[in-house]
Steps between C-alpha positions, in 0.01 A plus 500: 500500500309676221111549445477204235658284698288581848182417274676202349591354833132605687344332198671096562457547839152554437458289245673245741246564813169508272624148418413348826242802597236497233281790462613741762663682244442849707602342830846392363564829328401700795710293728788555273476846466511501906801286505707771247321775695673341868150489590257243712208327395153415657289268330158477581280194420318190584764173532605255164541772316868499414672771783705226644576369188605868401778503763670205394489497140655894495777333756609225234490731180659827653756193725443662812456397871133472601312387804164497697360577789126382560357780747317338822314670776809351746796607249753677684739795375788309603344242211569747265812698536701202682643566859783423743538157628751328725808325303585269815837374281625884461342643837326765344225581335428478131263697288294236282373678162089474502333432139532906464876466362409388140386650194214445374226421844148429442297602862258295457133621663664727665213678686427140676831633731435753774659861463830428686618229267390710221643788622861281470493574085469851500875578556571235308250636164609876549849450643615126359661432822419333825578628806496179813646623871678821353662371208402575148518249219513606105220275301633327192472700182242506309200472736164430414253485744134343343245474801170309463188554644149330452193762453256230574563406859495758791514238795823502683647746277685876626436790253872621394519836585536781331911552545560132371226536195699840420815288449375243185547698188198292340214360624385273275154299451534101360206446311365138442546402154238520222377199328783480197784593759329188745510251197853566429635447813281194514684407147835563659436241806385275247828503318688474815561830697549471858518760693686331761752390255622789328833353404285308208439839351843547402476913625752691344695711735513866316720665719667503790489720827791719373319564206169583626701741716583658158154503386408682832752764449428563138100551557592736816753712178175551265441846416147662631423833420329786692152412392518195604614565868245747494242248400567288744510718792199632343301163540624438833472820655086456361465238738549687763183717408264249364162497632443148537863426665552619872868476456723453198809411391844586632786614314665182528217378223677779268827322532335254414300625220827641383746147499229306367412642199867514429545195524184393297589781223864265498332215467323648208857553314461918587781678658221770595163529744174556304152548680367170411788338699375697794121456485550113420651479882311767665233206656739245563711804729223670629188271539667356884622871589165696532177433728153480350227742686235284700253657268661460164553093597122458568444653152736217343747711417963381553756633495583417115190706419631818669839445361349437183268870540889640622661372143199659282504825659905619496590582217746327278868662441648501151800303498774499174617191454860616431 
């Protein structure tokens, strides 16, 4: 696969998702970017505003496997991963595959579970593989995990901790929709969209899982020079030091730095890393990976303002675009 024909190809598919998802032009993009990056998602946001639909629509266009698992205060890890169970015909037991084994798996409100039952994703995000009674499992190929969470409600709800936050790539914020975005999604149920019934949509499947493979290979070739690296290890390393965080980000958020805005500079038709492809990521990757001071929250200050003090103080590298 060649650069024109990565953009080409993230373009439809797109094209194909802002077709049923109107007006989160940002949110689709990001989560793209993720996908070609082999990185996990967490979207933040109040509910109706399109994260399930999200989910779905990407597993029609890109033809892949895709599931859910609604997150409950009595979920159990074995709900997740699968587990062992007696086969009375064979005399033995079986291992049934849990909703984990799939490709594309939306988690939804995923703080409503307690900490052991999350706790059963993080080999599964880092690793992709299960491991039930001794014996380890390969996930399918790709795998996307996009985890929802509501900012709104706090009742009956279990903080994720720090280790599983430090495993999404992106933590994302769904905004509601402004008043022109609201009227034509309002237009589009009055023509006959049904979220329900995507099949009436007549989605386009792009490509399939082999070729998204090839997409995530070709971003992970792109060529980054020194400044770059330096860039980003510069703007992570700040966080560490800032005087309104009381810790920062670890160097798994420079990996992360580092894939995404390679595969966002592919998606851009480059074969190369420029700054801008860097600093357009830099919240989404660090904004869930730091801890606001007591004292700078009461002033009104988050985490997107420090990383936004972090991008305007390191200085920009010179890249040649050769």
């Amino acid at each position: 696969m060649d650069t024109n024909e990565f953009k080409t190809t993230f373009d439809k598919i797109r094209g194909e998702v802002e077709r049923a998802l109107v007006g989160q032009t940002e949110l689709v993009e990001h989560a793209l970017v993720a996908l070609l990056a082999r990185g996990h998602v967490l979207l933040e946001g109040a509910p109706g505003l399109g994260k399930t639909l999200l989910v779905r629509v990407l597993g029609r266009v890109l033809a892949c496997d895709h599931r859910r698992i609604q997150f409950t205060p009595d979920l159990m890890p074995s709900d997740v991963s699968g587990g062992n169970v007696w086969n009375q015909q064979k005399s033995a037991f079986e291992f049934l595959k849990g909703p984990v084994f799939t490709q594309l798996l939306l988690a939804d409100e995923i703080n409503r579970a307690p900490a052991k039952t999350q706790s059963a994703l993080l080999e599964a995000m880092q690793e992709r593989q299960v491991t039930v009674d001794g014996v380890t499992r390969p996930l399918p190929e790709p795998f996307l995990v996009m985890a929802t969470q509501n900012p709104i409600e706090s009742q009956g709800t279990y903080p994720l901790p720090e280790a599983q936050l430090d495993r999404f790539m992106f933590k994302l914020a769904v905004l509601p929709p402004s008043r022109e975005v609201e009227s034509a999604i309002l237009r589009n149920h009055l023509a006959g969209f049904d979220a329900q019934a995507l099949d009436r949509l007549q989605l386009a499947q792009v490509v399939a899982p082999a070729g998204l493979l090839d997409m995530q290979a070709h971003a992970r070739g792109l060529r980054v020079d020194e400044g770059i690296v330096a860039y980003i290890a510069d703007i992570v390393c700040r966080t560490r030091g800032h005087r309104s965080l009381y810790y920062g980000a670890s160097p798994r958020a420079s990996i992360a730095l580092l894939h995404g805005a390679q595969a966002r500079a592919a998606s851009r038709g480059r074969d190369f890393v420029i700054p801008d492809d860097v600093k357009a990521l830099a919240p989404a990757v660090l904004r869930h990976r730091v801890g606001l001071q007591p004292d700078a929250e009461i002033e009104g200050m988050s985490t997107d303002d420090c990383v936004a003090e972090i991008l305007r103080d390191v200085r920009v590298p010179e890249t040649i675009a050769a």
